[in-house]
N, C-alpha and C positions, 0 to 999 in steps of 0.2 A: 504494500500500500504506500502510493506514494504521490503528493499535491504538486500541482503547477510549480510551486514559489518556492519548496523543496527541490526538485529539480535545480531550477533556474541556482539558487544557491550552491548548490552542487560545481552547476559550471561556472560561478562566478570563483570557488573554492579551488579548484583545479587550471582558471585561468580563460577557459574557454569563451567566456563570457565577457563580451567588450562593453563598459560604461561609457556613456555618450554625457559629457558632462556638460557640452556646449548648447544654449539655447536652441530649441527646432521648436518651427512650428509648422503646426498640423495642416496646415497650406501648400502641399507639394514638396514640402521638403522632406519630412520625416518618412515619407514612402520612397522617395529619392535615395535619403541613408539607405535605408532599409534595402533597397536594389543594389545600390553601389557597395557594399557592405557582402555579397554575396550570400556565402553559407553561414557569415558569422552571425552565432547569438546577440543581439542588444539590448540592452537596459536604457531607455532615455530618461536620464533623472530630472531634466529640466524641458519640460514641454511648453511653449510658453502660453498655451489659449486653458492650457489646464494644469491641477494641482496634483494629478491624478499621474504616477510614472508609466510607461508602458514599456512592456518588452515585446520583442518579432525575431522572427528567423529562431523560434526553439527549438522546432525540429525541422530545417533546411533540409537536414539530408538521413539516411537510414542508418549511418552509425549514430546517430543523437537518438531516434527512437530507439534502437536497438539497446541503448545505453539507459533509456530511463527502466524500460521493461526489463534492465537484469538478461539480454540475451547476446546473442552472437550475430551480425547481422544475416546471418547467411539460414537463420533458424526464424525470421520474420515472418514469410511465407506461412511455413507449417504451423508456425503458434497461432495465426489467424487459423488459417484450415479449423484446427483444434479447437479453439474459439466458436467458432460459429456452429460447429457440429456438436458442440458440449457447454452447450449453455448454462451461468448460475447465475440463481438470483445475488445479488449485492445486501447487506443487510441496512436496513433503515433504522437511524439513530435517531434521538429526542434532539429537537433545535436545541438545548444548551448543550449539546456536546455537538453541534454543527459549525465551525468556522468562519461558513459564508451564511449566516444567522446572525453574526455577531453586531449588525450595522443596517437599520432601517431606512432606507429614505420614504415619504410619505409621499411627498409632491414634488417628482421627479421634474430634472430640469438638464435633460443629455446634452446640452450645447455645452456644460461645464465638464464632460466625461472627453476625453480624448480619440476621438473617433476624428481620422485623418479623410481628409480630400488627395488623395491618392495623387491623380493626373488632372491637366487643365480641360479636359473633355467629361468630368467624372459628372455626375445627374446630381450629384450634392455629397456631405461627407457619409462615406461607408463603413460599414460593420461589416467583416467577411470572417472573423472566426469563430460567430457564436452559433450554436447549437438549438433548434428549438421539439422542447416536450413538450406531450399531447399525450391526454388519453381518449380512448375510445370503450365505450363499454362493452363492445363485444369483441374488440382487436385487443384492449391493453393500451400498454404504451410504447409510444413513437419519438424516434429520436434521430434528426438531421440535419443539416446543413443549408441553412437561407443566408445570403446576401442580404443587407437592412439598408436602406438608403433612408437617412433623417430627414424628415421633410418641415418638423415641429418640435418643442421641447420636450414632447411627451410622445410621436409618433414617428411609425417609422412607414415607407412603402418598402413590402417585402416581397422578393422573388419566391413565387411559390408553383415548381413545375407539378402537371398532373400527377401525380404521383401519392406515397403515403398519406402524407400530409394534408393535402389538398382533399384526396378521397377523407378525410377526419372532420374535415369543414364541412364538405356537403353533406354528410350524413348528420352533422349538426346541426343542421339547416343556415348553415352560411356564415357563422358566426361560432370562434372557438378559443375559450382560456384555455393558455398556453406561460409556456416558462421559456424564457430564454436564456442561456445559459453562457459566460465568460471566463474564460481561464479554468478550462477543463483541463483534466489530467488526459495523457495520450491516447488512454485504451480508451477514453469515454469518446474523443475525437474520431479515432479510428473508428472505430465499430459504430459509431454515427456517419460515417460515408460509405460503409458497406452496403449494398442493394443485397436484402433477402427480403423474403417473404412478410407478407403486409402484417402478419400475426404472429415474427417472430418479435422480442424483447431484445432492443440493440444495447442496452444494459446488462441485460443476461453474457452476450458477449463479454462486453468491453471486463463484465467481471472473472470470466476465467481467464481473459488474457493477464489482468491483475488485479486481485480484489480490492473495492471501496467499498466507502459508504456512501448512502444518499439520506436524504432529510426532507420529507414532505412542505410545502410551503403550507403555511393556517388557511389561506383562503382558498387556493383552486383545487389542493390536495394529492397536486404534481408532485412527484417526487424527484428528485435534482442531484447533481452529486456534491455531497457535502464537505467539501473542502472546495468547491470551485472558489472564485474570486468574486463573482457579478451574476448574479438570478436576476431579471427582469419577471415581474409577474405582470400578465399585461392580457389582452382577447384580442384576437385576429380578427377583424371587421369586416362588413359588408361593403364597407368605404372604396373607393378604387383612386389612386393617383399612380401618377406620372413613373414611371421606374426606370433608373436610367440615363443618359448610358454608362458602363461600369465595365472595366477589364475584367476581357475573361481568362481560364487556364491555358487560353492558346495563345493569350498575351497581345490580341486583339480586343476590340471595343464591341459589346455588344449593344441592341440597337434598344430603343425605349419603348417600353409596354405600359400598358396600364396594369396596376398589380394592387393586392390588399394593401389595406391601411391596418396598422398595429398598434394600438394604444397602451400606455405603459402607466398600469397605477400605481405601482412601487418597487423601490430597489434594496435588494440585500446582498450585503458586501460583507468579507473580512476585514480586519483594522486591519490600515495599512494597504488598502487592494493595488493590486496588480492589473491592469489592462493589457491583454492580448490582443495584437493589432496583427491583422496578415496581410502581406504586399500580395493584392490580386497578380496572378498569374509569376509570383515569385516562386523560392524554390520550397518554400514551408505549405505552400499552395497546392503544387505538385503533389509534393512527398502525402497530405491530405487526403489528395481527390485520389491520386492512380496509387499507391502503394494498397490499400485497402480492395482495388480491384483484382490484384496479385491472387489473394486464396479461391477467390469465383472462377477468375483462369485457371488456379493449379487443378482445382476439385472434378471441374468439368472436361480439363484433359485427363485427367486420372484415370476418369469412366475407360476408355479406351484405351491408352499407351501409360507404362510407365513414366510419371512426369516426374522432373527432377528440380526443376526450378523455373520459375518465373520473375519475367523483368517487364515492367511497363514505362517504359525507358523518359527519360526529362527531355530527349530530344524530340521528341514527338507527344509532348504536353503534357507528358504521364497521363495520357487519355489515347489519343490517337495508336501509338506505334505499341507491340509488345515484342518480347525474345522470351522463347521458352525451350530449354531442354530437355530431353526425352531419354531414355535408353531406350534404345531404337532396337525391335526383335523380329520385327516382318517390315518386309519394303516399303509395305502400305501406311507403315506407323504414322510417315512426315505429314503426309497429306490428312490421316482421320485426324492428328492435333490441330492441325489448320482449321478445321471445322469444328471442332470441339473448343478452342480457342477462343471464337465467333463465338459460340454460344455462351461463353461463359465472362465474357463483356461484350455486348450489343453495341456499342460504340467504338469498338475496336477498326481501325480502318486498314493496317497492313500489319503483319505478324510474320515473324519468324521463326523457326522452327529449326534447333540445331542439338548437335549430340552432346551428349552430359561432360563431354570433355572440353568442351568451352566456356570460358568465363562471361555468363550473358550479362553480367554490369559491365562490360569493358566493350565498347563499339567496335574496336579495332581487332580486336577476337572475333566480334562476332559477321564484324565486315569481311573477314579474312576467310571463314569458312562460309557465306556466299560468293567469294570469289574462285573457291577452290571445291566447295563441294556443290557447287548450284549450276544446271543446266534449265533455262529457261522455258525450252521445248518439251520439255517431260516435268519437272519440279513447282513448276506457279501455277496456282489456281486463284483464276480470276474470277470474280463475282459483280455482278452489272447491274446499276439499279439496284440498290438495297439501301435498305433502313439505316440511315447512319446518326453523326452525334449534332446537336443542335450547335455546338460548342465549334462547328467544323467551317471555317468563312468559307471552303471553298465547294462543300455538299449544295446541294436547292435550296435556297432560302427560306422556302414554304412548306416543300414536303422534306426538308434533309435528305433526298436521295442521293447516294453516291455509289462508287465501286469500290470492291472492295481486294486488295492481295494477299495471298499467302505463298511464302517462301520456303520450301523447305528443301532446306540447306543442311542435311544429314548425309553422312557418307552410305553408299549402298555397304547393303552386308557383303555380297561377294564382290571380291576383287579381279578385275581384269585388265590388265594393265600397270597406271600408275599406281602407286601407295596414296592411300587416302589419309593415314597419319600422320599428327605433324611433330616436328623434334621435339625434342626433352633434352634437358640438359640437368646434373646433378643439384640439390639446394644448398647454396652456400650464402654466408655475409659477406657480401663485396666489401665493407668497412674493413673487413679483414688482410683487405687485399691492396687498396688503391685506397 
Protein backbone atom coordinates (compact mmCIF):
# COMPACT_ATOMS: atom_id res chain seq x y z
CA UNK A 1 0.00 0.00 0.00
CA UNK A 2 1.36 3.00 -1.11
CA UNK A 3 -0.03 7.08 -1.70
CA UNK A 4 0.62 9.44 -4.55
CA UNK A 5 2.92 11.87 -2.07
CA UNK A 6 4.76 8.67 -0.68
CA UNK A 7 5.92 7.84 -3.96
CA UNK A 8 6.78 11.30 -5.11
CA UNK A 9 9.00 11.56 -1.61
CA UNK A 10 10.44 8.53 -2.48
CA UNK A 11 11.86 10.08 -5.72
CA UNK A 12 12.55 13.27 -4.34
CA UNK A 13 14.79 10.92 -1.55
CA UNK A 14 16.76 9.17 -4.18
CA UNK A 15 17.18 12.27 -6.27
CA UNK A 16 14.97 11.40 -9.13
CA UNK A 17 12.68 14.08 -8.43
CA UNK A 18 13.41 17.75 -9.90
CA UNK A 19 12.12 20.86 -7.74
CA UNK A 20 11.16 23.67 -9.99
CA UNK A 21 11.79 26.47 -7.56
CA UNK A 22 11.22 29.29 -10.14
CA UNK A 23 7.84 31.10 -10.42
CA UNK A 24 5.51 29.27 -13.42
CA UNK A 25 2.46 30.11 -14.40
CA UNK A 26 -0.34 28.10 -15.36
CA UNK A 27 -0.49 30.05 -18.65
CA UNK A 28 1.48 27.89 -21.08
CA UNK A 29 4.30 27.70 -19.37
CA UNK A 30 4.07 25.09 -16.61
CA UNK A 31 2.91 22.44 -19.50
CA UNK A 32 5.93 23.96 -21.50
CA UNK A 33 8.39 22.66 -18.27
CA UNK A 34 6.45 19.85 -18.08
CA UNK A 35 7.22 18.86 -22.05
CA UNK A 36 10.79 20.39 -22.05
CA UNK A 37 11.56 18.52 -18.83
CA UNK A 38 10.86 15.13 -20.76
CA UNK A 39 10.77 11.95 -18.58
CA UNK A 40 11.78 13.99 -15.40
CA UNK A 41 9.51 13.84 -12.40
CA UNK A 42 8.53 17.73 -11.12
CA UNK A 43 7.57 19.24 -8.18
CA UNK A 44 6.51 23.00 -8.83
CA UNK A 45 6.69 24.63 -5.49
CA UNK A 46 5.80 28.19 -6.79
CA UNK A 47 2.94 28.28 -9.13
CA UNK A 48 2.09 31.62 -9.36
CA UNK A 49 -2.04 31.89 -10.14
CA UNK A 50 -2.11 29.25 -7.02
CA UNK A 51 -1.14 28.32 -3.51
CA UNK A 52 -1.72 24.94 -4.21
CA UNK A 53 2.00 22.98 -5.41
CA UNK A 54 1.76 20.56 -8.38
CA UNK A 55 3.65 17.61 -9.50
CA UNK A 56 3.73 15.97 -13.41
CA UNK A 57 5.64 13.42 -15.33
CA UNK A 58 5.22 10.76 -12.03
CA UNK A 59 5.08 8.13 -14.16
CA UNK A 60 6.66 9.28 -17.74
CA UNK A 61 7.97 6.00 -18.35
CA UNK A 62 7.51 2.05 -17.10
CA UNK A 63 10.45 1.92 -14.81
CA UNK A 64 8.77 4.60 -12.53
CA UNK A 65 5.54 2.42 -12.54
CA UNK A 66 7.29 -0.56 -12.36
CA UNK A 67 9.16 1.03 -9.24
CA UNK A 68 6.06 2.34 -7.34
CA UNK A 69 4.24 -1.29 -7.69
CA UNK A 70 7.59 -3.05 -6.12
CA UNK A 71 8.06 -4.95 -9.65
CA UNK A 72 10.58 -5.48 -12.48
CA UNK A 73 9.43 -3.61 -15.57
CA UNK A 74 9.53 -6.48 -17.68
CA UNK A 75 6.67 -8.22 -15.07
CA UNK A 76 4.02 -5.05 -15.85
CA UNK A 77 2.20 -6.88 -18.44
CA UNK A 78 1.47 -10.02 -16.51
CA UNK A 79 0.61 -8.40 -13.19
CA UNK A 80 -2.17 -6.54 -15.10
CA UNK A 81 -3.05 -9.85 -16.84
CA UNK A 82 -3.30 -11.13 -13.04
CA UNK A 83 -5.18 -8.09 -12.18
CA UNK A 84 -7.96 -8.01 -14.12
CA UNK A 85 -8.44 -11.99 -14.15
CA UNK A 86 -8.31 -11.97 -10.19
CA UNK A 87 -10.17 -9.27 -8.87
CA UNK A 88 -10.24 -7.91 -4.86
CA UNK A 89 -12.26 -5.99 -3.38
CA UNK A 90 -10.06 -2.98 -1.55
CA UNK A 91 -11.25 -2.45 2.16
CA UNK A 92 -13.36 0.80 3.12
CA UNK A 93 -12.05 2.76 6.06
CA UNK A 94 -14.02 5.28 8.45
CA UNK A 95 -13.26 9.06 7.18
CA UNK A 96 -11.16 9.76 10.29
CA UNK A 97 -8.72 7.36 9.21
CA UNK A 98 -9.09 8.80 5.47
CA UNK A 99 -6.23 11.37 4.49
CA UNK A 100 -8.20 12.84 1.67
CA UNK A 101 -11.04 13.47 4.45
CA UNK A 102 -8.95 15.48 6.25
CA UNK A 103 -9.95 19.05 4.59
CA UNK A 104 -13.55 20.34 3.43
CA UNK A 105 -14.16 22.96 1.19
CA UNK A 106 -17.90 23.91 1.12
CA UNK A 107 -18.16 26.47 -1.79
CA UNK A 108 -15.68 25.51 -4.14
CA UNK A 109 -13.85 28.11 -6.15
CA UNK A 110 -11.32 25.92 -8.82
CA UNK A 111 -9.85 29.01 -10.41
CA UNK A 112 -7.75 29.02 -7.01
CA UNK A 113 -6.78 25.01 -7.75
CA UNK A 114 -3.85 24.83 -10.32
CA UNK A 115 -5.33 23.58 -13.35
CA UNK A 116 -2.82 24.69 -16.39
CA UNK A 117 -3.90 26.03 -19.98
CA UNK A 118 -1.67 23.78 -21.54
CA UNK A 119 -1.26 25.39 -25.30
CA UNK A 120 -2.56 28.71 -26.90
CA UNK A 121 -5.23 26.80 -28.89
CA UNK A 122 -6.47 24.91 -25.57
CA UNK A 123 -10.81 25.58 -25.09
CA UNK A 124 -9.96 26.89 -21.43
CA UNK A 125 -7.77 25.49 -18.42
CA UNK A 126 -7.74 21.53 -18.21
CA UNK A 127 -7.95 18.61 -15.81
CA UNK A 128 -6.41 15.45 -17.70
CA UNK A 129 -5.47 13.39 -14.76
CA UNK A 130 -8.42 12.93 -12.66
CA UNK A 131 -10.47 9.86 -12.60
CA UNK A 132 -14.23 9.98 -12.21
CA UNK A 133 -16.66 7.33 -9.91
CA UNK A 134 -20.16 6.39 -10.40
CA UNK A 135 -22.36 3.95 -9.23
CA UNK A 136 -24.98 2.04 -10.92
CA UNK A 137 -27.38 -0.04 -9.01
CA UNK A 138 -27.37 -2.96 -11.18
CA UNK A 139 -23.56 -2.50 -12.80
CA UNK A 140 -21.70 -1.24 -9.30
CA UNK A 141 -19.06 0.87 -9.71
CA UNK A 142 -17.25 2.63 -12.55
CA UNK A 143 -14.03 4.18 -12.76
CA UNK A 144 -12.35 6.34 -15.78
CA UNK A 145 -10.77 8.80 -17.27
CA UNK A 146 -12.46 12.21 -18.47
CA UNK A 147 -10.60 15.22 -19.68
CA UNK A 148 -12.42 18.42 -17.56
CA UNK A 149 -12.25 21.79 -19.32
CA UNK A 150 -13.27 24.74 -16.49
CA UNK A 151 -15.79 26.72 -17.86
CA UNK A 152 -16.82 28.35 -14.08
CA UNK A 153 -15.70 28.33 -10.50
CA UNK A 154 -17.71 25.47 -9.74
CA UNK A 155 -18.03 23.74 -13.30
CA UNK A 156 -16.54 21.81 -15.51
CA UNK A 157 -17.47 20.76 -19.52
CA UNK A 158 -16.48 17.12 -19.57
CA UNK A 159 -15.56 14.79 -22.23
CA UNK A 160 -17.79 11.93 -21.92
CA UNK A 161 -17.22 9.00 -24.81
CA UNK A 162 -20.34 6.58 -25.40
CA UNK A 163 -19.14 4.33 -23.35
CA UNK A 164 -19.29 3.07 -19.38
CA UNK A 165 -19.90 6.10 -18.01
CA UNK A 166 -22.06 7.79 -20.32
CA UNK A 167 -24.21 4.36 -20.48
CA UNK A 168 -24.48 5.20 -16.11
CA UNK A 169 -26.14 8.60 -17.16
CA UNK A 170 -28.62 7.52 -19.22
CA UNK A 171 -29.97 4.83 -17.27
CA UNK A 172 -30.03 7.64 -14.64
CA UNK A 173 -32.07 9.59 -16.63
CA UNK A 174 -29.60 12.16 -17.76
CA UNK A 175 -28.32 13.27 -14.66
CA UNK A 176 -25.56 11.53 -12.30
CA UNK A 177 -23.59 12.14 -8.74
CA UNK A 178 -20.24 11.22 -9.25
CA UNK A 179 -16.79 11.76 -7.50
CA UNK A 180 -13.91 12.99 -9.03
CA UNK A 181 -10.88 11.87 -8.13
CA UNK A 182 -6.91 13.75 -7.94
CA UNK A 183 -3.61 12.34 -7.15
CA UNK A 184 -4.55 8.66 -7.26
CA UNK A 185 -2.08 6.11 -6.47
CA UNK A 186 -0.95 4.16 -9.83
CA UNK A 187 -2.91 0.96 -9.71
CA UNK A 188 -6.18 3.10 -9.11
CA UNK A 189 -4.97 5.17 -12.42
CA UNK A 190 -4.02 2.03 -14.22
CA UNK A 191 -6.98 -0.06 -13.90
CA UNK A 192 -9.02 3.18 -14.51
CA UNK A 193 -7.96 3.18 -18.37
CA UNK A 194 -8.27 -0.47 -18.71
CA UNK A 195 -11.40 -1.37 -21.05
CA UNK A 196 -13.22 -4.41 -19.47
CA UNK A 197 -16.44 -5.30 -19.04
CA UNK A 198 -19.24 -2.69 -18.03
CA UNK A 199 -19.85 -4.93 -14.70
CA UNK A 200 -16.57 -5.41 -13.97
CA UNK A 201 -15.18 -3.28 -10.50
CA UNK A 202 -11.88 -1.32 -11.81
CA UNK A 203 -11.15 -1.15 -8.11
CA UNK A 204 -11.21 -4.61 -7.76
CA UNK A 205 -8.37 -4.43 -10.11
CA UNK A 206 -6.36 -1.78 -9.38
CA UNK A 207 -6.42 -3.69 -5.62
CA UNK A 208 -4.71 -6.97 -6.59
CA UNK A 209 -2.20 -5.11 -8.47
CA UNK A 210 -1.63 -3.29 -4.96
CA UNK A 211 -3.85 -3.09 -2.09
CA UNK A 212 -5.61 0.32 -0.71
CA UNK A 213 -8.14 1.64 0.89
CA UNK A 214 -11.17 3.63 -0.11
CA UNK A 215 -13.51 5.84 2.01
CA UNK A 216 -17.09 6.47 1.19
CA UNK A 217 -17.90 10.26 0.77
CA UNK A 218 -21.27 11.22 3.58
CA UNK A 219 -23.34 12.49 0.75
CA UNK A 220 -23.40 10.48 -2.60
CA UNK A 221 -21.99 7.22 -0.89
CA UNK A 222 -19.12 6.90 -3.61
CA UNK A 223 -16.42 5.27 -2.56
CA UNK A 224 -12.99 6.85 -3.56
CA UNK A 225 -9.48 5.95 -2.70
CA UNK A 226 -8.59 7.08 0.50
CA UNK A 227 -5.35 8.46 0.43
CA UNK A 228 -5.91 10.38 -2.86
CA UNK A 229 -5.16 14.13 -2.68
CA UNK A 230 -8.44 16.00 -4.27
CA UNK A 231 -12.22 14.19 -4.37
CA UNK A 232 -14.53 16.49 -6.09
CA UNK A 233 -18.13 15.58 -5.04
CA UNK A 234 -20.17 17.05 -7.76
CA UNK A 235 -23.44 15.44 -10.59
CA UNK A 236 -22.96 15.31 -14.01
CA UNK A 237 -25.77 17.51 -15.68
CA UNK A 238 -28.02 17.64 -18.27
CA UNK A 239 -26.31 21.00 -19.15
CA UNK A 240 -24.39 20.99 -22.60
CA UNK A 241 -21.35 23.46 -23.29
CA UNK A 242 -18.62 24.07 -25.48
CA UNK A 243 -15.66 21.32 -25.07
CA UNK A 244 -12.69 22.04 -26.46
CA UNK A 245 -10.22 22.02 -28.37
CA UNK A 246 -7.70 20.13 -26.16
CA UNK A 247 -4.55 17.85 -27.05
CA UNK A 248 -4.93 14.80 -27.65
CA UNK A 249 -2.54 11.27 -27.12
CA UNK A 250 -1.45 11.75 -30.73
CA UNK A 251 -0.28 15.10 -29.65
CA UNK A 252 -2.62 16.72 -32.17
CA UNK A 253 -5.79 19.07 -31.37
CA UNK A 254 -8.92 17.60 -31.10
CA UNK A 255 -11.92 19.43 -32.43
CA UNK A 256 -14.88 21.18 -30.06
CA UNK A 257 -18.00 19.39 -29.17
CA UNK A 258 -20.80 20.04 -27.15
CA UNK A 259 -20.29 17.96 -23.97
CA UNK A 260 -21.99 17.71 -20.14
CA UNK A 261 -21.76 20.30 -17.75
CA UNK A 262 -20.37 19.01 -14.19
CA UNK A 263 -21.19 20.93 -11.19
CA UNK A 264 -18.81 20.62 -8.10
CA UNK A 265 -20.53 21.17 -4.56
CA UNK A 266 -17.47 20.30 -2.46
CA UNK A 267 -13.97 19.43 -2.07
CA UNK A 268 -11.99 17.04 0.14
CA UNK A 269 -8.35 17.21 0.22
CA UNK A 270 -5.36 16.14 2.45
CA UNK A 271 -3.39 18.81 4.54
CA UNK A 272 -0.90 19.98 2.59
CA UNK A 273 -2.52 18.48 -1.17
CA UNK A 274 -0.60 17.77 -3.94
CA UNK A 275 -2.17 18.53 -7.59
CA UNK A 276 -1.43 16.08 -10.36
CA UNK A 277 -1.28 17.96 -13.48
CA UNK A 278 -0.75 15.69 -16.83
CA UNK A 279 0.96 17.22 -20.14
CA UNK A 280 -1.82 16.00 -22.67
CA UNK A 281 -0.21 14.00 -25.16
CA UNK A 282 3.17 13.93 -22.99
CA UNK A 283 4.96 10.85 -21.87
CA UNK A 284 2.96 10.31 -18.25
CA UNK A 285 -0.10 10.57 -20.95
CA UNK A 286 1.04 7.76 -22.95
CA UNK A 287 2.56 5.50 -20.23
CA UNK A 288 -1.63 6.11 -18.85
CA UNK A 289 -3.66 5.55 -21.91
CA UNK A 290 -1.49 2.58 -23.82
CA UNK A 291 0.44 0.74 -21.15
CA UNK A 292 -2.98 -0.55 -19.58
CA UNK A 293 -3.99 -1.64 -23.01
CA UNK A 294 -0.77 -4.13 -22.97
CA UNK A 295 -2.68 -7.02 -20.77
CA UNK A 296 -6.13 -6.97 -23.29
CA UNK A 297 -3.35 -7.42 -26.02
CA UNK A 298 -1.38 -10.19 -24.08
CA UNK A 299 -4.77 -12.15 -23.00
CA UNK A 300 -6.28 -12.07 -26.35
CA UNK A 301 -3.00 -13.35 -28.08
CA UNK A 302 -2.67 -15.81 -25.42
CA UNK A 303 -6.00 -17.60 -26.70
CA UNK A 304 -4.18 -18.71 -29.78
CA UNK A 305 -0.14 -18.56 -29.65
CA UNK A 306 2.13 -18.57 -26.99
CA UNK A 307 2.42 -14.64 -26.00
CA UNK A 308 5.57 -13.58 -24.45
CA UNK A 309 5.26 -9.93 -24.33
CA UNK A 310 3.64 -6.83 -25.28
CA UNK A 311 4.64 -3.29 -26.25
CA UNK A 312 2.37 -0.44 -27.24
CA UNK A 313 5.10 1.45 -28.31
CA UNK A 314 5.30 5.89 -27.51
CA UNK A 315 6.13 6.07 -31.09
CA UNK A 316 3.00 5.44 -32.38
CA UNK A 317 0.99 7.36 -29.36
CA UNK A 318 0.88 4.31 -27.18
CA UNK A 319 -2.47 3.85 -28.82
CA UNK A 320 -1.91 3.48 -32.44
CA UNK A 321 1.32 1.20 -33.03
CA UNK A 322 1.81 -2.32 -30.92
CA UNK A 323 5.01 -5.20 -30.89
CA UNK A 324 4.39 -8.32 -29.52
CA UNK A 325 6.22 -11.48 -29.02
CA UNK A 326 5.33 -14.96 -29.52
CA UNK A 327 7.13 -18.32 -29.23
CA UNK A 328 6.39 -19.17 -32.47
CA UNK A 329 5.31 -23.33 -32.96
CA UNK A 330 3.37 -23.44 -36.37
CA UNK A 331 3.91 -21.19 -39.40
CA UNK A 332 0.52 -19.90 -38.97
CA UNK A 333 1.21 -18.42 -35.22
CA UNK A 334 2.43 -14.70 -36.83
CA UNK A 335 -0.53 -14.08 -38.63
CA UNK A 336 -3.40 -15.64 -35.81
CA UNK A 337 -1.42 -12.98 -33.31
CA UNK A 338 -2.06 -10.30 -35.95
CA UNK A 339 -5.78 -11.00 -35.59
CA UNK A 340 -5.83 -11.68 -32.12
CA UNK A 341 -3.89 -8.52 -31.41
CA UNK A 342 -6.87 -6.59 -33.29
CA UNK A 343 -9.14 -7.98 -31.16
CA UNK A 344 -7.61 -7.26 -28.01
CA UNK A 345 -7.27 -3.37 -28.74
CA UNK A 346 -9.83 -2.16 -31.31
CA UNK A 347 -7.90 0.95 -31.98
CA UNK A 348 -4.84 -0.64 -32.74
CA UNK A 349 -3.85 0.52 -36.32
CA UNK A 350 -0.49 -1.51 -37.21
CA UNK A 351 1.07 -4.32 -35.06
CA UNK A 352 3.95 -6.22 -35.20
CA UNK A 353 4.42 -9.59 -34.59
CA UNK A 354 8.16 -10.99 -33.70
CA UNK A 355 9.93 -13.83 -31.98
CA UNK A 356 10.57 -13.86 -28.19
CA UNK A 357 14.17 -13.36 -28.88
CA UNK A 358 13.65 -9.60 -29.59
CA UNK A 359 13.66 -6.92 -27.22
CA UNK A 360 10.04 -5.25 -28.22
CA UNK A 361 10.91 -1.93 -26.03
CA UNK A 362 13.86 -1.39 -28.33
CA UNK A 363 12.64 -0.07 -32.09
CA UNK A 364 15.83 -0.84 -33.43
CA UNK A 365 15.58 -4.66 -32.53
CA UNK A 366 12.42 -4.63 -33.56
CA UNK A 367 13.04 -2.76 -37.00
CA UNK A 368 15.91 -5.15 -37.59
CA UNK A 369 13.94 -8.37 -37.50
CA UNK A 370 11.25 -6.64 -40.06
CA UNK A 371 14.02 -6.16 -42.14
CA UNK A 372 15.42 -9.55 -41.92
CA UNK A 373 12.61 -11.71 -41.05
CA UNK A 374 9.67 -9.82 -43.14
CA UNK A 375 8.62 -10.76 -46.80
CA UNK A 376 5.93 -8.42 -47.75
CA UNK A 377 4.28 -11.00 -50.36
CA UNK A 378 3.46 -13.67 -47.88
CA UNK A 379 3.97 -11.96 -44.06
CA UNK A 380 1.23 -8.48 -44.14
CA UNK A 381 -2.07 -8.76 -43.79
CA UNK A 382 -3.94 -5.83 -44.61
CA UNK A 383 -7.34 -4.87 -43.56
CA UNK A 384 -9.50 -2.13 -45.49
CA UNK A 385 -12.04 -0.17 -44.11
CA UNK A 386 -12.33 -0.88 -40.54
CA UNK A 387 -13.39 0.59 -37.32
CA UNK A 388 -10.47 2.58 -36.17
CA UNK A 389 -9.57 5.08 -33.19
CA UNK A 390 -11.39 8.55 -32.97
CA UNK A 391 -7.89 9.67 -31.55
CA UNK A 392 -6.59 8.87 -35.30
CA UNK A 393 -6.25 12.64 -37.56
CA UNK A 394 -5.67 10.62 -40.28
CA UNK A 395 -8.85 7.78 -40.11
CA UNK A 396 -12.66 9.47 -41.51
CA UNK A 397 -13.47 12.03 -39.54
CA UNK A 398 -17.16 10.92 -39.16
CA UNK A 399 -17.00 7.37 -39.36
CA UNK A 400 -13.13 6.77 -38.10
CA UNK A 401 -12.67 4.39 -40.95
CA UNK A 402 -9.36 3.38 -41.74
CA UNK A 403 -6.86 0.32 -42.65
CA UNK A 404 -5.54 -1.51 -40.82
CA UNK A 405 -1.43 -3.65 -41.00
CA UNK A 406 -0.15 -6.51 -39.51
CA UNK A 407 3.47 -7.51 -39.79
CA UNK A 408 4.67 -10.60 -38.99
CA UNK A 409 8.15 -10.57 -38.61
CA UNK A 410 8.98 -14.07 -37.20
CA UNK A 411 11.44 -16.32 -38.44
CA UNK A 412 9.85 -19.59 -40.37
CA UNK A 413 10.55 -22.74 -38.28
CA UNK A 414 12.30 -24.44 -41.13
CA UNK A 415 15.28 -23.24 -42.45
CA UNK A 416 16.25 -23.08 -46.05
CA UNK A 417 18.83 -21.24 -46.95
CA UNK A 418 20.16 -18.39 -44.91
CA UNK A 419 20.39 -18.45 -40.83
CA UNK A 420 17.54 -16.66 -39.44
CA UNK A 421 19.50 -16.07 -36.11
CA UNK A 422 21.13 -13.26 -35.08
CA UNK A 423 24.71 -13.14 -33.13
CA UNK A 424 25.22 -13.33 -29.54
CA UNK A 425 28.13 -12.34 -28.13
CA UNK A 426 29.24 -13.24 -24.36
CA UNK A 427 27.86 -10.67 -21.06
CA UNK A 428 30.58 -8.60 -19.87
CA UNK A 429 31.02 -4.93 -18.16
CA UNK A 430 32.67 -2.81 -20.60
CA UNK A 431 33.68 -0.43 -17.49
CA UNK A 432 35.87 -3.38 -17.20
CA UNK A 433 37.51 -2.92 -20.19
CA UNK A 434 37.63 0.71 -21.62
Amino acid sequence: MKSLREFIYELEREGTLKKVKRPVSLKYELASVLHHAGETPLLFENVKESEIPAVGNIFANKSLVAKYLNLHKEELTKALVTAISRPSAPMDVPPAEAPVMQNIIENPDLTKFPIPIHTEKDGGPYIASAIIVANDPEYGRNSSFHRMMLIDKDKFAVRILPRHLNEYIERAGGELRVAVVIGSPINVLLASAISVDIKDDEFGIANTLMPFNTVQLPMSKISVPADAEFVLDATITKEMHDEGPFVDLTETFDIVRQQRVMKVHRIYHRNNPLFHTLLPGGFEHKILMGMPREPTIFMEVNKVVECKGVNVTPGGCSWLHGVVAIRKKSEEDGKKAIEAAFNGHKSMKHVVIVDDDIDISNPLEVEWAIATRFQASKDLIVRLNEKGSSLDPSADPITYATSKVGIDATKPLSVHGKNFEKVKYIPLNISDYI
